[in-house]
VEXFI-613427 format. One line per 5 residues: number of its first residue (from 0); their letters; for each residue x, y, z of N, C-alpha, C, O. Coordinates in nm, 2 decimals, always signed. Layout:
# VEXFI-613427
NUM) a) X:Y:Z:X:Y:Z:X:Y:Z:X:Y:Z  ...
***
This chain:
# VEXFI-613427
0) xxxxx) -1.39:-0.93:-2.51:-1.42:-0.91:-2.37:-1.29:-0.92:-2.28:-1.21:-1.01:-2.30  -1.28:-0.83:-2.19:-1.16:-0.84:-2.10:-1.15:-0.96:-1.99:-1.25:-1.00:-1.93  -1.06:-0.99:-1.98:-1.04:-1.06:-1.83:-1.06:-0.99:-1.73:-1.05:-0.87:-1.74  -1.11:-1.03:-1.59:-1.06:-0.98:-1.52:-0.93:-0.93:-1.43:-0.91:-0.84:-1.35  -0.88:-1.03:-1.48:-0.70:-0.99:-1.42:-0.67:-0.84:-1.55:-0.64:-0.73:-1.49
5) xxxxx) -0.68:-0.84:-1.66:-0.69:-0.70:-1.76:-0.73:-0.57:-1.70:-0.68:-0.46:-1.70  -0.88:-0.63:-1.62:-0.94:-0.52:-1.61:-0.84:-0.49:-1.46:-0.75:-0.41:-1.47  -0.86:-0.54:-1.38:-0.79:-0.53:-1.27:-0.68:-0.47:-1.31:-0.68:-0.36:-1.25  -0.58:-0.48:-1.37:-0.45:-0.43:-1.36:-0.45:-0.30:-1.43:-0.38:-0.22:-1.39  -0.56:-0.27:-1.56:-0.59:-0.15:-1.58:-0.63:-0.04:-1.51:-0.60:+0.08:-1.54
10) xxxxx) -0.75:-0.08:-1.38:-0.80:+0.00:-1.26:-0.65:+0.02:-1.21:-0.61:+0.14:-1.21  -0.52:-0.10:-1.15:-0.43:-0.05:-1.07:-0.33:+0.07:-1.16:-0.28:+0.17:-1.11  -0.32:+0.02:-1.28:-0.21:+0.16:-1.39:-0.30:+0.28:-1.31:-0.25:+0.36:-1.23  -0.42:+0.28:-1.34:-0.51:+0.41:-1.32:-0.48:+0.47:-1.21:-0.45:+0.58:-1.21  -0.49:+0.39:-1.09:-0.50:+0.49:-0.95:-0.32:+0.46:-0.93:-0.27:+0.48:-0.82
15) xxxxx) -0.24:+0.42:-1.01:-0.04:+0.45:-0.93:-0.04:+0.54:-1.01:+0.04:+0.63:-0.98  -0.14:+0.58:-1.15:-0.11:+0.74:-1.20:-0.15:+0.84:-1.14:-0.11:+0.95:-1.15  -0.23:+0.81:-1.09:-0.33:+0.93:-1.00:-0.24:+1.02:-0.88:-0.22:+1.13:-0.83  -0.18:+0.82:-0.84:-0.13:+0.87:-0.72:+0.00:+0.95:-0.73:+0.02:+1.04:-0.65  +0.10:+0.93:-0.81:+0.22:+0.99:-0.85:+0.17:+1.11:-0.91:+0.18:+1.19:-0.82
20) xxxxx) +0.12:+1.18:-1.01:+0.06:+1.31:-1.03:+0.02:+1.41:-0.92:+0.05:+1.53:-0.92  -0.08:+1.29:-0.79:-0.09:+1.38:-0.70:+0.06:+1.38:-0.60:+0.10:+1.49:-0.58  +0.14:+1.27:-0.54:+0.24:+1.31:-0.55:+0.35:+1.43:-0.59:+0.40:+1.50:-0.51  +0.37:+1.44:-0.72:+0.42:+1.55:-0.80:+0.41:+1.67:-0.78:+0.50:+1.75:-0.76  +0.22:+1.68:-0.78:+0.18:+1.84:-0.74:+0.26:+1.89:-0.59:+0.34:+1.97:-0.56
25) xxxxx) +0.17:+1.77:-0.50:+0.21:+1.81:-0.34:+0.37:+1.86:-0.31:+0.42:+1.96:-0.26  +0.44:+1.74:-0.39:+0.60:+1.83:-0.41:+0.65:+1.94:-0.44:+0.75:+1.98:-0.38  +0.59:+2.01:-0.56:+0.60:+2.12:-0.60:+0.51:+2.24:-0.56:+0.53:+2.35:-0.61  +0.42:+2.21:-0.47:+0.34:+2.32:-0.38:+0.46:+2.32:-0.23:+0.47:+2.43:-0.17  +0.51:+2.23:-0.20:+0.60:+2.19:-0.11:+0.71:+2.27:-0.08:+0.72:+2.33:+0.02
30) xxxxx) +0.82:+2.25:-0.21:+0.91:+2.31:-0.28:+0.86:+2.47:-0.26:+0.93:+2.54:-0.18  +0.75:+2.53:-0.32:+0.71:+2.66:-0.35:+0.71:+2.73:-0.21:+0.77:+2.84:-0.21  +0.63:+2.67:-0.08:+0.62:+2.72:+0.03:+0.75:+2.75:+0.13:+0.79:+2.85:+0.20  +0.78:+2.62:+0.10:+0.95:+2.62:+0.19:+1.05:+2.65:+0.17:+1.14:+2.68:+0.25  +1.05:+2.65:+0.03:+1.18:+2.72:-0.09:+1.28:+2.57:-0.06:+1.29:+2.49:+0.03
35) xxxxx) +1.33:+2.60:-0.19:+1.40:+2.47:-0.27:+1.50:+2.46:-0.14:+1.48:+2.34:-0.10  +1.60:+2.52:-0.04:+1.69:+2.50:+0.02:+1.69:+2.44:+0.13:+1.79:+2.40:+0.19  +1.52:+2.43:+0.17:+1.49:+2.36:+0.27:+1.44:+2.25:+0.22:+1.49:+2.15:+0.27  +1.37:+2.24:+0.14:+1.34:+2.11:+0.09:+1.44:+1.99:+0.02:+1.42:+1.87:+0.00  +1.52:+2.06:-0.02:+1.60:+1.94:-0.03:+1.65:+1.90:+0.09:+1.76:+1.84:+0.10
40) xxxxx) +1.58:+1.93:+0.20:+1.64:+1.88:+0.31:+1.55:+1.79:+0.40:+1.58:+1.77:+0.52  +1.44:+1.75:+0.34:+1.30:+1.71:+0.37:+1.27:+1.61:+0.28:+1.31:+1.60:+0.17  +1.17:+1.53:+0.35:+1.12:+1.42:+0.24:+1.00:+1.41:+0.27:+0.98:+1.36:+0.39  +0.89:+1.45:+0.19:+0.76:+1.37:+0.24:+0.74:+1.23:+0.25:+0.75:+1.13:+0.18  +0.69:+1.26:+0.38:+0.67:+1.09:+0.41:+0.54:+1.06:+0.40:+0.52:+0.95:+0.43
45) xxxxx) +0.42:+1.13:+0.38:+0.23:+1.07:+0.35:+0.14:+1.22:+0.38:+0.16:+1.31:+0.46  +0.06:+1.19:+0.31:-0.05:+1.32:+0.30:-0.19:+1.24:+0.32:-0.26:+1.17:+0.25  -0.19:+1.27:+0.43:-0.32:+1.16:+0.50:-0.45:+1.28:+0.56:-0.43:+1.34:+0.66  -0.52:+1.29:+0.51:-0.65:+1.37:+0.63:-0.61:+1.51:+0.63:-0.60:+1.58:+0.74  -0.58:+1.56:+0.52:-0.50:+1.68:+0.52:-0.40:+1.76:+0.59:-0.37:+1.88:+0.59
50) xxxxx) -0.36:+1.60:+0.65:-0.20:+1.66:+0.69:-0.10:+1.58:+0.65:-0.10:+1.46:+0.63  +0.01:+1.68:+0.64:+0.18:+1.67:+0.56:+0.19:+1.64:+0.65:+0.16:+1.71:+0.74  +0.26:+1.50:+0.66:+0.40:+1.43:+0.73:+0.55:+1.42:+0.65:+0.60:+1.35:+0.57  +0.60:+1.54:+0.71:+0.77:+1.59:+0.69:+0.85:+1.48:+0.76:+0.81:+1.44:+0.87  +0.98:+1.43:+0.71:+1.09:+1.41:+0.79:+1.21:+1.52:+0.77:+1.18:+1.58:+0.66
55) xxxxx) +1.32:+1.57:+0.82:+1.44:+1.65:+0.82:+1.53:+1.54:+0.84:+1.52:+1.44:+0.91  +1.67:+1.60:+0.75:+1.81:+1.53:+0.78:+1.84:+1.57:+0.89:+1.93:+1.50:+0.94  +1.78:+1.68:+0.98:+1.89:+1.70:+1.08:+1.77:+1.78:+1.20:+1.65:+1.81:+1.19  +1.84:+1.79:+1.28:+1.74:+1.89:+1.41:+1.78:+2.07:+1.36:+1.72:+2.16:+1.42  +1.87:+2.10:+1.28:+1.89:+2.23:+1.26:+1.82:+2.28:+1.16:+1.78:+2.39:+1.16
60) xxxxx) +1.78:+2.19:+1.05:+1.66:+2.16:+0.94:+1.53:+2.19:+1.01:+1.45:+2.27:+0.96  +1.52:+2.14:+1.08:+1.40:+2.08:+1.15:+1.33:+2.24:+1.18:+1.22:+2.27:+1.15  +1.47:+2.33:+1.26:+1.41:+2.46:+1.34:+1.40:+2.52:+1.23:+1.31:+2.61:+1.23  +1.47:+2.50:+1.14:+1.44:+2.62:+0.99:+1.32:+2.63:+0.92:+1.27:+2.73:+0.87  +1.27:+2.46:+0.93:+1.10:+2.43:+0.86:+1.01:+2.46:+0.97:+0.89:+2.47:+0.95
65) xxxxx) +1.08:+2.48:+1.08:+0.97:+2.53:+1.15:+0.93:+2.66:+1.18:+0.83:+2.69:+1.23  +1.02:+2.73:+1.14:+1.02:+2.92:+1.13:+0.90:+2.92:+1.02:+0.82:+3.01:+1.05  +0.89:+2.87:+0.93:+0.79:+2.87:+0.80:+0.67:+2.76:+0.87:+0.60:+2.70:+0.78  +0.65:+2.72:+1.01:+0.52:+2.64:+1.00:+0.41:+2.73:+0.96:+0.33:+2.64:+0.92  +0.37:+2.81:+0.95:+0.23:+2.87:+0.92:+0.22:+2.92:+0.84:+0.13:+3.01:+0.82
70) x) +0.31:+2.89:+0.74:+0.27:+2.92:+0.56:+0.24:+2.81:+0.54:+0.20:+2.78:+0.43
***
């Protein structure tokens, strides 16, 4: 029979894999929309309530991701 600190830490492996996979996807749907040249210029910062929170290195970034807001 397991412990519960076992079982516990096995539930937490479970959902930091979930979370980084879903991480991964959102990156690479990310990447796909914005194209690689802007995105390396961006970092997700949280996908909450079905909205993307972007930061940009710069305010000239910024107008570029914004020509593509409605894809």
């Amino acid at each position: 029979m397991d412990s519960i600190k076992e079982i516990i830490e096995d539930v937490l492996k479970e959902i930091s894999s979930e979370r980084v996979d879903l991480s991964i996807r959102i990156l690479k749907i990310w990447q796909k929309i914005i194209g690689k040249p802007e995105a390396s210029h961006t970092r997700i910062e949280e996908f909450k309530d079905g909205v993307l929170m972007v930061s940009v290195d710069s305010s000239a970034w910024l107008f570029q991701v914004n020509l593509k807001k409605k894809r």
